[in-house]
N, C-alpha and C positions, 0 to 999 in steps of 0.2 A: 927352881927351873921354870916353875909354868908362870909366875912373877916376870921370872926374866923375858918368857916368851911376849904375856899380856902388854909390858913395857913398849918391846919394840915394836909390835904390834901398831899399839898406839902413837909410836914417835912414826912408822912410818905412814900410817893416816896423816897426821899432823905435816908430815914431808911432803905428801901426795895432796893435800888440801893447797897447800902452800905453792908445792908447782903448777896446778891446775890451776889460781890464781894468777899468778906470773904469764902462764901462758896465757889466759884469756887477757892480760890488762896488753898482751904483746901482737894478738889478733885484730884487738881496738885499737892501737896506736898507726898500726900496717893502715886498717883499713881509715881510721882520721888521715893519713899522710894521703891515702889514696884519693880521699875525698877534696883534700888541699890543694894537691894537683890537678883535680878539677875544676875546682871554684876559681882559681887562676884565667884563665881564660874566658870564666863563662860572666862572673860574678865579680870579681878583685876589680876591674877594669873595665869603664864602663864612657862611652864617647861621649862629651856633651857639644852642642854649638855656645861660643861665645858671644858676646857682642860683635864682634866681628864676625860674626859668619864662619870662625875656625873651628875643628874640632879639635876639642883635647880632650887627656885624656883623665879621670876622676879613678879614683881608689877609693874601696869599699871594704877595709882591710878588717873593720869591725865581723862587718858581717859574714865574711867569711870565717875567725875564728869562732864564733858563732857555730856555725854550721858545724866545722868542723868540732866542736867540744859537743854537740847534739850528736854526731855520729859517733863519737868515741864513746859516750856514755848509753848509747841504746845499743851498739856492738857490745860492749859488755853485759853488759844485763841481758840482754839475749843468751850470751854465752853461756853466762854461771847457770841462769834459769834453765837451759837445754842439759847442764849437766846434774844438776840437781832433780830433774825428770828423770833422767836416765839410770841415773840410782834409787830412785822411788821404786817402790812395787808399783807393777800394774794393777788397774784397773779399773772393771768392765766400763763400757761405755755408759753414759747418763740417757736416760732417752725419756725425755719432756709426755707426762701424762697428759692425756686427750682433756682433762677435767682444767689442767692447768694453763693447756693453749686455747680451750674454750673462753676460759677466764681472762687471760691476754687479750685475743682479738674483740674480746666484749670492751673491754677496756681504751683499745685501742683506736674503738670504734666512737667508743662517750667522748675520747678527747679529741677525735676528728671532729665530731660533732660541734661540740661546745667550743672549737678552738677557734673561729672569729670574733666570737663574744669574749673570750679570754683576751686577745689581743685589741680589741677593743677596751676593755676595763683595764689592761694596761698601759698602753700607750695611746689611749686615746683617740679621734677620729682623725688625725690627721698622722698619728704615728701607725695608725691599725693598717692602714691601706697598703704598707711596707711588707709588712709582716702577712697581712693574709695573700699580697700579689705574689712578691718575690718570694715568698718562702711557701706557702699553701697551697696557690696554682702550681708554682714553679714546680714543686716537687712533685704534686699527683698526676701533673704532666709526666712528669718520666716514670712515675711508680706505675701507669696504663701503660706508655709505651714497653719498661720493660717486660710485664705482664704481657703483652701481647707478642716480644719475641722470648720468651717465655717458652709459650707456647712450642715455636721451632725449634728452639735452641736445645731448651732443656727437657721441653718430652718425647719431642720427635729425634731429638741428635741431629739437624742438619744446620749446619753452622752458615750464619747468615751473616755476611758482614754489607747486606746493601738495602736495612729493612727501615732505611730513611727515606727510602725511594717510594716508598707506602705511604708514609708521614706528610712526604710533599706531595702527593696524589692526592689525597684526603685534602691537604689546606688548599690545593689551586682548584678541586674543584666544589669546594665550598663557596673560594674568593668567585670564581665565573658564574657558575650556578646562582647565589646573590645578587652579584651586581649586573650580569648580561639576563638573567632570567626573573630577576625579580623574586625568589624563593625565598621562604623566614630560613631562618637559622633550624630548624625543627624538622623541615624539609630537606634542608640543605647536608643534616646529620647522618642521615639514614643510607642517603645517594651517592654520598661522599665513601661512606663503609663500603657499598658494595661494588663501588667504581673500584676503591681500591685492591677488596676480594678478588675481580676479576683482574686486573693486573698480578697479582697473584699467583691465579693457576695459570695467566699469560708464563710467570718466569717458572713454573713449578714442570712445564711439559720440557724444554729443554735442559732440564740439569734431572731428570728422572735417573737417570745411568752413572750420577754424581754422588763423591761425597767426601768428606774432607775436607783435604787441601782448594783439589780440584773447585769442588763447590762452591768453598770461601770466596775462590779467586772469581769466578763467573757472578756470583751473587756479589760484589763489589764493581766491578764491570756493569752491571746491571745499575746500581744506585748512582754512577756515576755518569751513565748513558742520560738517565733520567733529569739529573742535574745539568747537564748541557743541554741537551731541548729545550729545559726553562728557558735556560739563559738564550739561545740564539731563538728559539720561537716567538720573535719579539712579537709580531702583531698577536697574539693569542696572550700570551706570559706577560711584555713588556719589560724582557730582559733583565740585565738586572736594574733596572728603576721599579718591579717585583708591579704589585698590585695595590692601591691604595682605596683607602674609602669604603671597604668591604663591612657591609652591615652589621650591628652590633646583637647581639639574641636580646628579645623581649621579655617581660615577665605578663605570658599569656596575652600578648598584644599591647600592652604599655611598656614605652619608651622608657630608657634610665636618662632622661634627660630635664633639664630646667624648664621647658614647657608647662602650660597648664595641661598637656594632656601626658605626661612624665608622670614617673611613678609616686615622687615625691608629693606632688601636686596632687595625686588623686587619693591619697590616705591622708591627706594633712601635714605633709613633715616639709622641713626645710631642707631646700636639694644639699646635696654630699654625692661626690664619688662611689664614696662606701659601698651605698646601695645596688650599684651594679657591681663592685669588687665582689661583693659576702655571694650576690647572687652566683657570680661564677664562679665561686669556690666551693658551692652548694651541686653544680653543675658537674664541676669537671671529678666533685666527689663520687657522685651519682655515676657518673661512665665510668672512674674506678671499681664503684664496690660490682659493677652490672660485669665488666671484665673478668674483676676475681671470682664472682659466685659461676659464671659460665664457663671459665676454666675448672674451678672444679666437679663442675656436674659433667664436663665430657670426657673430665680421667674415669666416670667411673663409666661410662658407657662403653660399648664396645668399641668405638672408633677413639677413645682416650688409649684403650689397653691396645690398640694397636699402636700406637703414637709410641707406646713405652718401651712394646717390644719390637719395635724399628729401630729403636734407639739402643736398645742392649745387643742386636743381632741380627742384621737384614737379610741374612743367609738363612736362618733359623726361622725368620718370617712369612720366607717365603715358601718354607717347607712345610709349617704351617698350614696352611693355604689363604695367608690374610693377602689383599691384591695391596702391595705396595706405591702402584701409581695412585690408586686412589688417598691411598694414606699419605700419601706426599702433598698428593695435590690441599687437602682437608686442612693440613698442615700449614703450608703455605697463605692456602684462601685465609681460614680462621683467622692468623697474627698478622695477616695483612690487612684485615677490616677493621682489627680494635687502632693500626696503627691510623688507617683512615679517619676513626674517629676523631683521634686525639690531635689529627689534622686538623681535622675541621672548625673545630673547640678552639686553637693555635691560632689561626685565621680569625675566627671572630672576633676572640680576643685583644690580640692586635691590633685588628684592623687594618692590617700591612703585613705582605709578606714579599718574600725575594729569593730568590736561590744562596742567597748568603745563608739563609737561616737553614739549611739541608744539605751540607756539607757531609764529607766522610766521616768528619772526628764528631757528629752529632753519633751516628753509627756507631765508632768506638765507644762510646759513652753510654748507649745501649746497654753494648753488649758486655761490658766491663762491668756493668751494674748486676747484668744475669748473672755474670759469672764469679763474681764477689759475692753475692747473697745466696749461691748456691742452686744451680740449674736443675729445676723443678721444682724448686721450692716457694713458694707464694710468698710466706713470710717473708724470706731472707732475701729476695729480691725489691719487698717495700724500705725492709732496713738501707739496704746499699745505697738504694734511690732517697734515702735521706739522707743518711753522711754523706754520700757525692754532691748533689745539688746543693742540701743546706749548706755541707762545708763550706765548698767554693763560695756561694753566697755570702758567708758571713767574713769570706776575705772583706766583702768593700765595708766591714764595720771596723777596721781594724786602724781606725786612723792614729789610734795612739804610739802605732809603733813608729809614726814618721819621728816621734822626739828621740827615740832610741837610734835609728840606721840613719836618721837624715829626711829632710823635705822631699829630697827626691824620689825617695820609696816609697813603691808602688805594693801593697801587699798580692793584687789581685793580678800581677805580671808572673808570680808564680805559683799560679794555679796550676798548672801545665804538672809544675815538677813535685809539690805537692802529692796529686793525683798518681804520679809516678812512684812515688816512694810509697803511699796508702795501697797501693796495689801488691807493691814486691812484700809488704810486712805481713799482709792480709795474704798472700801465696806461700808465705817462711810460713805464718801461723795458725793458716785454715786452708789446706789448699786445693782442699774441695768446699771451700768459699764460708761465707757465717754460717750457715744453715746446711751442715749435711746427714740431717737425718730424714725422714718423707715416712709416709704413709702409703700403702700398700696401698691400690684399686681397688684390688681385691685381695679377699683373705681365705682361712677355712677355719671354720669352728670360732678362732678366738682374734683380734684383730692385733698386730703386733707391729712397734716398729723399727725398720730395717737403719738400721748404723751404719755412719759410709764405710765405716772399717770393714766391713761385710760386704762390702761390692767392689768390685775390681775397678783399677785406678784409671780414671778417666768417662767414669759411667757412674750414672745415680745419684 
């Protein structure tokens, strides 16, 4: 009898194995169908001009099976893995020992370090300049910026969708301050931050009684108010023909240029680009690591622990007795001056700016980064800021796929939808973003740390 039992047993595991298969390969095929009837429209069909001037129309019929056989295959494998979790035993969460993330960020730090020289001895002086612009600027750019709405987003909880408004506060008034006033770049860093600051606690006094939605909405109003002044303030801005010619930063008063009074010229060496690339990538490393260390020195101060408990409870802060307007305002100012920074740094850089470059979708791009690597998290906010920026980036390396889709393919046309799909897998997978575990401000007795599973959904 208990044979007979143990048999069926197992023939019905075996059944039940069998139709949970079936059903996931029938979840995947829905949702491939679904995705084909997207690509239809967006992607199958595509306009070109001919010799004549006519447009017709071109099929991309590859590329959409394509697509869809990548959707049916990660719809499945999602599926089985979700159910193969859910009959696992639990258990407890992992939480990364202080000895271990000491160890990482040391790390993390010799290869920021060494990493022009690395690109250098690989690819050489004319391939290093790729690699330490595009990809080394590129990215410590947004890894400051997100670090600096950071700050709003994920320790204060007020949700900022217009903190590009700051970003181009910092570059225009670097770009004016330079060329109408004559200032070095050194100058121009300091005044640019706290121009910005004070724009800041400009938007920080009308949205006090905000939060949310609300908020979202005024603080975007806000970044987009600012973008139209550029543009229609032509005698001051020059519209958008933006600002050109805007000075380049010094190394302590020597020029990066072919001059005998240039940098190369005054050690001996033979001019290169290079030498102003490395330099500001040493630069804009420097306003990174000054970011991160200052964010974490003000979590632990008492105007950090307010930041945190505005964010879990404004009702309960203010019974407290912490003064909220002041915490907002603090709030505000703070990730408005590192965003002036990185302005300013942006501007030099260049040497050209324009209200193209201070768009909204710079703003999503922000704030997508904070909220992918996990709001309050330092670390997981420099990760994000690299999968996004490098990602995209390394679309324009991707020229081999023209032999597979065609000459006409453009890898870097769909960055957009990319981005889109990296976001909904990283919200299925982590969706309190890479990084949701944090450290305490403060502790008692023994320092421990807090698991997002342990705090309520939409906080921590």
């Amino acid at each position: 009898m208990s044979e007979d039992k143990s048999a069926g047993t197992v023939e019905k595991t075996q059944a039940g194995g069998k139709g949970s298969f079936a059903a996931a390969v029938k979840d995947a095929a829905l949702l491939a169908l679904l995705a084909l009837g997207l690509s239809i429209p967006i992607i199958a069909l595509r306009t070109e001009q001919d010799l004549s001037n006519r447009l017709v129309l071109e099929s991309r019929w590859g590329l959409v099976l394509a697509i869809c056989a990548v959707v049916f295959a990660g719809r499945l494998a999602y599926v089985l893995l979700a159910r193969l979790k859910s009959k696992a035993p639990a258990r407890p969460a992992r939480v990364v020992s202080e000895r271990a993330g000491r160890v990482l960020s040391v790390g993390g730090l010799a290869v920021l370090l060494l990493y022009p020289w690395i690109a250098l001895g690989l690819g050489g002086t004319g391939g290093a300049i790729k690699w330490i612009d595009n990809f080394g600027i590129q990215i410590l750019i947004y890894v400051m910026l997100g670090w600096g709405l950071n700050i709003v987003v994920g320790l204060a909880g007020l949700l900022d969708l217009g903190y590009v408004a700051f970003y181009a506060v910092g570059a225009y008034s670097a770009a004016l301050l330079s060329k109408e006033f004559g200032l070095s770049f050194w100058l121009c860093l300091p005044l640019s931050g706290i121009l910005a600051a004070f724009w800041g606690i400009l938007l920080g006094f009308p949205v006090l009684r905000l939060r949310g939605d609300y908020l979202a909405i005024v603080t975007l109003a806000f970044g987009e108010i600012i973008r139209l002044v550029l543009i229609n303030w032509v005698d001051v801005t020059g519209g958008y023909a933006g600002i050109s010619g805007i000075p380049r930063p010094t190394f302590f008063g020597i020029p990066f240029n072919a001059t005998e009074e240039g940098f190369a010229a005054r050690f001996g060496l033979e001019f290169s680009p290079i030498y102003r690339t490395v330099f500001l990538f040493y630069v804009i490393l420097a306003l990174a690591l000054l970011t991160n260390w200052v964010t974490i020195r003000l979590r632990r101060l008492p105007v950090g622990r307010a930041w945190e408990a505005l964010r879990e409870d404004e009702i309960a802060c203010r019974a407290l007795g912490i003064d909220t307007v002041t915490t907002k305002l603090t709030a505000f100012a703070t990730g408005a001056m590192f965003g002036g920074f990185a302005g300013a740094f942006f501007a030099a850089r260049q040497s050209f700016i324009s209200p193209e470059s201070f768009v909204f979708m710079e703003s999503a791009m922000i704030l997508a980064i904070v909220v992918l690597g996990g709001m309050g998290s330092q670390l997981g906010v420099a990760i994000a800021a690299i999968g996004m920026i490098g990602g995209t980036e390394l679309l324009r390396e991707l020229e081999w796929t023209k032999a597979i889709f065609g000459d006409s393919f453009d890898p870097t046309q769909y960055r957009m939808l990319l981005f889109g799909l990296a976001m909904v897998v990283i919200m299925i997978w982590k969706p309190r973003g890479l990084i949701s575990v944090r450290s305490p401000s403060i502790f008692l007795k023994e320092r421990r740390a807090i698991a997002g599973t342990h705090v309520q959904e939409g906080h921590g």
